[in-house]
C-alpha positions as CSV (number, residue, x, y, z in Angstrom):
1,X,-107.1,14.3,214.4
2,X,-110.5,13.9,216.5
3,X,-113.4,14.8,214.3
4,X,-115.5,17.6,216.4
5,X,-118.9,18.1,215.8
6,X,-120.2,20.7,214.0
7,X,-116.6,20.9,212.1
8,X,-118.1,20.4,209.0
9,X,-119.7,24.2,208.7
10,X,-116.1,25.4,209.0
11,X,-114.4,23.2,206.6
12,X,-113.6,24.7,203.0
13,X,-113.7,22.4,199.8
14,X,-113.0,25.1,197.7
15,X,-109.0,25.9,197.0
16,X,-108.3,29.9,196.1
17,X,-104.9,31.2,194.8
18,X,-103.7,34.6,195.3
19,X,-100.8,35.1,192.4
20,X,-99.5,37.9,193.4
21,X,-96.8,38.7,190.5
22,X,-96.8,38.4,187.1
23,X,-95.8,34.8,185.6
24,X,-93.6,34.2,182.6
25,X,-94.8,31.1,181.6
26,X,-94.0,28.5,178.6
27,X,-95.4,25.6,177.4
28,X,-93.7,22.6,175.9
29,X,-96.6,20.0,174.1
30,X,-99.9,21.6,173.0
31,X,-101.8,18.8,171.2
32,X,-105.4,17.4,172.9
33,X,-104.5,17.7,176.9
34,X,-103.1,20.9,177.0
35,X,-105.7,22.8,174.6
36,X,-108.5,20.7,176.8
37,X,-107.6,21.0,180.2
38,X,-103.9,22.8,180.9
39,X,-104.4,26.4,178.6
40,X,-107.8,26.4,180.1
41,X,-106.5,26.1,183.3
42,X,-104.2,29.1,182.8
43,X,-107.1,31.0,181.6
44,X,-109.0,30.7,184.6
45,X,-106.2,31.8,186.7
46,X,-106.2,34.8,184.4
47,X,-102.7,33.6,183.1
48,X,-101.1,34.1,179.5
49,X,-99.1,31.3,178.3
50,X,-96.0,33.7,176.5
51,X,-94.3,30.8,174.6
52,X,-95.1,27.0,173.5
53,X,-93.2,24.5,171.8
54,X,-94.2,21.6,169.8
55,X,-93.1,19.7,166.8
56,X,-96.4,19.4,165.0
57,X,-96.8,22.9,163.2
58,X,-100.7,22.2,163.1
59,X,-101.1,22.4,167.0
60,X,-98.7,25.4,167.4
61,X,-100.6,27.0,165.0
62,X,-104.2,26.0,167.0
63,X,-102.6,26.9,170.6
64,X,-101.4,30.0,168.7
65,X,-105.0,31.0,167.0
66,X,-107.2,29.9,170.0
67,X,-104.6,30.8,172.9
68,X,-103.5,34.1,171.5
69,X,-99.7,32.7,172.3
70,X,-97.4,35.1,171.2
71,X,-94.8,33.0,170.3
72,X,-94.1,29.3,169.1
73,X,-91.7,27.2,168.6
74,X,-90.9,23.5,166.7
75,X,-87.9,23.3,169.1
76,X,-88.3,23.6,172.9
77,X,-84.1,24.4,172.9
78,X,-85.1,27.4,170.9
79,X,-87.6,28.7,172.9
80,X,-85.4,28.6,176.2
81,X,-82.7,30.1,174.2
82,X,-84.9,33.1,172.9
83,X,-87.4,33.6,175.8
84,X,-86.9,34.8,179.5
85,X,-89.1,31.8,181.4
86,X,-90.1,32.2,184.8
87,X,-91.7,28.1,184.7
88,X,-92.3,25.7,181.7
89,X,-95.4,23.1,181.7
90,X,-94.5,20.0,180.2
91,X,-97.8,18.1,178.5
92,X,-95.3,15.6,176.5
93,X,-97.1,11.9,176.7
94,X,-94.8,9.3,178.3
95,X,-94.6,7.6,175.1
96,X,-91.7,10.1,174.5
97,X,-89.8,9.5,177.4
98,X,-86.8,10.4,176.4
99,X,-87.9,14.1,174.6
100,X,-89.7,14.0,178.1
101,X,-86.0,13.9,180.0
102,X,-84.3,16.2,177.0
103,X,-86.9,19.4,177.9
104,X,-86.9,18.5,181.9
105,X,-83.0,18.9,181.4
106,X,-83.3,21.7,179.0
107,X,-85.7,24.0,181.7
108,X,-83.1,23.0,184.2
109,X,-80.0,23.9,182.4
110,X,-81.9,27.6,181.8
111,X,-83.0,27.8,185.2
112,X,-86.5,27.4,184.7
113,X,-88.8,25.8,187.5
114,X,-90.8,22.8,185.8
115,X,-94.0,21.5,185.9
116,X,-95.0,18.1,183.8
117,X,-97.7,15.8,183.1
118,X,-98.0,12.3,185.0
119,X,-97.1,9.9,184.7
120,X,-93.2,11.3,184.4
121,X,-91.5,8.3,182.0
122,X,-91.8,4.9,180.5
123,X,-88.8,3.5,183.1
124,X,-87.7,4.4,186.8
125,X,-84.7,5.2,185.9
126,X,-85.8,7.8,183.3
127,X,-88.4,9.5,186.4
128,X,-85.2,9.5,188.4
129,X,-83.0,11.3,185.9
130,X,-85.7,13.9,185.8
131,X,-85.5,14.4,189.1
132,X,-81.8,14.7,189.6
133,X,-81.7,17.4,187.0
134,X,-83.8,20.2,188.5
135,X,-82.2,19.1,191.8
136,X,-78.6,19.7,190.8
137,X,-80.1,23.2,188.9
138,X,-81.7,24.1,192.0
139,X,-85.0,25.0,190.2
140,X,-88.6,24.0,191.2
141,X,-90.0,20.5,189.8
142,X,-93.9,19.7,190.6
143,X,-95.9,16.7,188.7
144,X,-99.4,17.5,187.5
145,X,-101.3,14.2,189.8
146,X,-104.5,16.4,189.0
147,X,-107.0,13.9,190.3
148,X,-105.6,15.2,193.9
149,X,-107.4,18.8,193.4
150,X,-110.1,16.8,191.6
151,X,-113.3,18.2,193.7
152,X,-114.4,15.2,195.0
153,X,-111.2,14.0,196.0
154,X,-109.9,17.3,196.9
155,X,-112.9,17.4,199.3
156,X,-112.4,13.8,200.9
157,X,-108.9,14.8,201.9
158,X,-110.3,17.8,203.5
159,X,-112.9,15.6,206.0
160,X,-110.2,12.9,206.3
161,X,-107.9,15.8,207.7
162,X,-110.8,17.3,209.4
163,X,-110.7,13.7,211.3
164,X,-113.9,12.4,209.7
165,X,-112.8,8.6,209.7
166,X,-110.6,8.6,212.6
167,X,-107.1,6.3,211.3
168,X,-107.9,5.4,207.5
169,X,-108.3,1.2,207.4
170,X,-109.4,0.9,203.6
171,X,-109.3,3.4,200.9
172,X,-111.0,1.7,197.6
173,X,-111.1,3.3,194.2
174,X,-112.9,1.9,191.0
175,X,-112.4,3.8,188.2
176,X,-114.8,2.7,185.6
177,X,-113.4,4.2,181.8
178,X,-115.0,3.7,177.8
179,X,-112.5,1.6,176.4
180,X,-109.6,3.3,174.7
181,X,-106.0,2.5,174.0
182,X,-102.8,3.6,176.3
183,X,-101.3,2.0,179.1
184,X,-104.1,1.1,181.6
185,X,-101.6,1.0,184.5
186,X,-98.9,4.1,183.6
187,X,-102.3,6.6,182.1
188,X,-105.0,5.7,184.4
189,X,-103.6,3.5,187.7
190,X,-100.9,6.0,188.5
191,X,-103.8,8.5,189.2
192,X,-105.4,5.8,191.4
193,X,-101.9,5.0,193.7
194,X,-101.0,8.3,194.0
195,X,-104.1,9.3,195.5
196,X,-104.2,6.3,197.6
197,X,-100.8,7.6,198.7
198,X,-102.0,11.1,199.2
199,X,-104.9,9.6,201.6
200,X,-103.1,7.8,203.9
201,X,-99.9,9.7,204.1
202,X,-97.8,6.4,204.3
203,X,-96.1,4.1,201.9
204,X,-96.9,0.5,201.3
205,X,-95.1,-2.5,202.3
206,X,-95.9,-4.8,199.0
207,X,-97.8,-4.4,196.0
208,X,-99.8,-6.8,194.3
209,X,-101.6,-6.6,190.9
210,X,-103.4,-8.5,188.0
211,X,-103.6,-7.3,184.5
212,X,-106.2,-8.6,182.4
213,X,-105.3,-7.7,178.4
214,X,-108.5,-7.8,176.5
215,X,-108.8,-8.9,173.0
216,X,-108.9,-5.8,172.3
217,X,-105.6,-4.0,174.0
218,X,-107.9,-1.0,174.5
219,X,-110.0,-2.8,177.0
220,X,-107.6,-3.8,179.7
221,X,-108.7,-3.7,183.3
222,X,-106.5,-4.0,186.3
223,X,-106.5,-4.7,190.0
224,X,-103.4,-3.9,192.4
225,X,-103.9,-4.3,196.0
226,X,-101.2,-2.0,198.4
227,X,-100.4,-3.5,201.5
228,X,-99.4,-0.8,204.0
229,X,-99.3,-3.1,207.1
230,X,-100.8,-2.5,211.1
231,X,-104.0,-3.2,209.3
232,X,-104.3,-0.6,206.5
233,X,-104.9,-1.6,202.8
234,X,-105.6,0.3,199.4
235,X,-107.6,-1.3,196.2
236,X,-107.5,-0.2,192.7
237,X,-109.4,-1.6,190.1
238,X,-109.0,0.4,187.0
239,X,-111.4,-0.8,184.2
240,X,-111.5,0.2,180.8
241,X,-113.6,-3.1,179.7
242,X,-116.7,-1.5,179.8
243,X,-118.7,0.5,177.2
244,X,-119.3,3.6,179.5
245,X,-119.6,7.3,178.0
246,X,-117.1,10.0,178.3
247,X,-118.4,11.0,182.1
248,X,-118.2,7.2,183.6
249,X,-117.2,7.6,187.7
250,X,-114.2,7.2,189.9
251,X,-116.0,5.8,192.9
252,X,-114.1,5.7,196.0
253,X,-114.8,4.9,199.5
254,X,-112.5,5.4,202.8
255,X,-112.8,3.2,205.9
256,X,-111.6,4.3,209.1
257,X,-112.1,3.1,212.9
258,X,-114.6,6.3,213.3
259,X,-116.2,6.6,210.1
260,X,-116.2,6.6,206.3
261,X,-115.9,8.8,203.3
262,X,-117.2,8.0,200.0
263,X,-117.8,9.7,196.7
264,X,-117.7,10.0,193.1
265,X,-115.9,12.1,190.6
266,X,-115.5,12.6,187.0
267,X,-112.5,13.1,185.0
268,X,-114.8,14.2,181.7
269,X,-117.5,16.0,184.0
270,X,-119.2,18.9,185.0
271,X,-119.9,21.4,188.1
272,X,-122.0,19.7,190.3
273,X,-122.3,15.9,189.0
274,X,-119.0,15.4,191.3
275,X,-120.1,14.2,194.9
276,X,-118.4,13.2,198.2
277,X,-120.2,12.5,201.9
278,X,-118.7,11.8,205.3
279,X,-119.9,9.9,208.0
280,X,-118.6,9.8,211.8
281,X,-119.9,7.8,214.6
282,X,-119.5,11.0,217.2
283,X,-122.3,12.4,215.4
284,X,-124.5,9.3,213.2
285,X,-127.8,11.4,212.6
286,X,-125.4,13.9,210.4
287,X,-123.9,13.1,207.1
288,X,-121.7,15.9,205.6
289,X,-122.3,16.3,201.9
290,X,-120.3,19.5,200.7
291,X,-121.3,21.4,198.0
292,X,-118.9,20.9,195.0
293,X,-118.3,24.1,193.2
294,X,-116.2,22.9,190.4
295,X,-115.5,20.4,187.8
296,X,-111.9,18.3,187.4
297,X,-111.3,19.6,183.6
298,X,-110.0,22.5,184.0
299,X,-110.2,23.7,187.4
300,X,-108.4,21.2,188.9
301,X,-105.2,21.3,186.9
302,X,-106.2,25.4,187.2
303,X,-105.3,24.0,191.1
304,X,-102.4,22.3,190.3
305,X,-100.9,25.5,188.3
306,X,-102.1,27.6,191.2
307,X,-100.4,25.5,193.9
308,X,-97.0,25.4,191.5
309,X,-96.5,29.0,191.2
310,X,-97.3,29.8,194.7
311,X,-94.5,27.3,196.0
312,X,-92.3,29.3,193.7
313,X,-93.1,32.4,194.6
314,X,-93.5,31.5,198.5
315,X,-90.3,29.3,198.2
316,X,-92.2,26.1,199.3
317,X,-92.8,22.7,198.0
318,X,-95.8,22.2,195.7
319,X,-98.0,19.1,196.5
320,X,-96.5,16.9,194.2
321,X,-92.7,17.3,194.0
322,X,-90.9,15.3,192.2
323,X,-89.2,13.3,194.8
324,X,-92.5,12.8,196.2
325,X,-93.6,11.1,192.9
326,X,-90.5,9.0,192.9
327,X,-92.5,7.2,195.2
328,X,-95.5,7.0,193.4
329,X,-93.6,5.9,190.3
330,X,-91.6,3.4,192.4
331,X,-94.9,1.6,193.3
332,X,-96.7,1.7,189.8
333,X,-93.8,0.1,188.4
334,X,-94.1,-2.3,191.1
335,X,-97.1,-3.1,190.0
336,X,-96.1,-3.6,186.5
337,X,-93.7,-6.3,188.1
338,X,-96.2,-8.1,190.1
339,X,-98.8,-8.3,187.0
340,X,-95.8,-9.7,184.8
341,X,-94.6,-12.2,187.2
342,X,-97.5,-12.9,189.0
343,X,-96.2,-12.9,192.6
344,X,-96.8,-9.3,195.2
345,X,-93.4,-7.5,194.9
346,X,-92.0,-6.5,198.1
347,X,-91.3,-2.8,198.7
């Protein structure tokens, strides 16, 4: 698309959801994520979570007291059994793969569309399985890849869609973290290759990374370089070596053969200390630098929710389905691959 001057006026960086039904909605997984960001999200969307599912008794009885949730379960077979579920959100950390698989089968076997964390599983095959089973059920299946309605990001798609860099060359991303312990590459990089993914609308040719394992296994840092060919890369470097605070920046920065995006957001952060500004060479003497009007915890995964129950309800695919993330999945565990053996890994 040809960026026209005086576009940016018209441009919204704001996403709005009309939800125009009630929602039956349950919950499987309410420790630290979904009482920080998910039941948050719900809130703002002026949602009630009617069920939730966990096996520690303590954060049932949290989401319960602080969520007014009517019901809880310490079996998520028990709650589709006893509850009538429009959708389920699934917060269950990859570390449980395999309870992760059980519930996505479970909602599908009841008929119930599904929305889960990122990333989906520990192993492709596992993210595949998942897949497969709300595709044979015929019911819904969206992956929460927040950092897409993330307001700076959110807003850089919006000007590279606007045409504000012309055909994308380059799209960097350094995501600077305080050290903490978790998979590096499957917690924090999968954020980074999805979005590069998002960006450019295309999928890379090979994949090449370099894992650096600290002394300390919650200070790993990572590079992975995506090849898409005709002249278009994407760089990651994902580093949690540093001794940053709770807010440290995503910087990113887009490259294209009319202009550039770059910007700044924060996954710990608040409205307004998120920023993004486009330049084009049409018009040089004007740099567009939207207003951010919201924050990534909780409004963005309030976006994801919003975008997932609208698909259902407008019988559409969400953002992120689930085959889409196959692909996503498909090149993070390339990455894994290339760090191991160190050689890029062919896609």
């Amino acid at each position: 698309m040809t960026w026209i001057p005086g576009t940016e006026s018209s441009l919204s960086f704001t996403p709005t959801w009309k939800l125009e039904r009630d929602w039956r909605i349950g919950m499987i997984g309410v420790g630290n994520i979904a009482q920080r960001a998910h039941l948050p999200g719900y809130r703002m969307l002026g949602l009630q979570i009617v069920a939730a599912a966990d096996v520690s008794e303590r954060a049932l009885a949290a989401a319960k007291h602080n969520w007014d949730i009517p019901a809880v379960y310490t079996d998520f077979r028990e709650m589709f059994a006893n509850e009538k579920l429009d959708a389920v959100d699934i917060t269950v950390h990859e570390r449980w793969s395999d309870i992760k698989l059980a519930a996505v089968q479970a909602a599908a076997a009841a008929g119930v569309h599904v929305l889960i964390q990122k990333p989906l599983a520990m192993s492709y095959e596992t993210c595949v399985a998942m897949v497969e089973a709300t595709r044979q059920a015929g019911v819904l299946m969206a992956v929460n890849q927040n950092a897409r309605w993330a307001p700076a990001f959110h807003a850089a798609k919006v000007l590279l869609e606007a045409g504000c860099i012309g055909t994308p060359r380059v799209v960097n991303i350094t995501a600077r973290r305080p050290p903490r312990s978790g998979d590096v590459l499957l917690n924090f990089s999968v954020h980074s290759i999805d979005l590069i993914r998002y960006f450019v609308q295309r999928e890379p040719r090979r994949v090449y990374a370099c894992l650096t394992e600290a002394l300390n296994p919650s200070q790993s840092f990572i590079n992975v370089t995506l090849d898409f060919g005709d002249g278009l890369q994407g760089c990651i470097w994902d580093d949690c070596a540093g001794h940053l605070n709770d807010d440290a920046p995503w910087d990113f920065h887009l490259a294209g053969d009319q202009g550039s995006i770059r910007g700044s957001d924060y996954f710990g952060g608040v409205i307004g200390q998120a920023w993004v500004e486009g330049w084009n060479a049409q018009t040089p003497e004007i740099i567009v630098r939207p207003r951010l009007r919201y924050a990534w915890q909780p409004n963005a995964f309030a976006n994801v929710m919003g975008d997932f129950l609208e698909a259902i309800a407008r019988r559409r695919d969400p953002q992120v389905t689930g085959l889409d993330n196959l692909k996503t999945m498909r090149v993070l565990f390339a990455a894994r691959q290339s760090a191991s053996t160190g050689r890029p890994v062919e896609l």
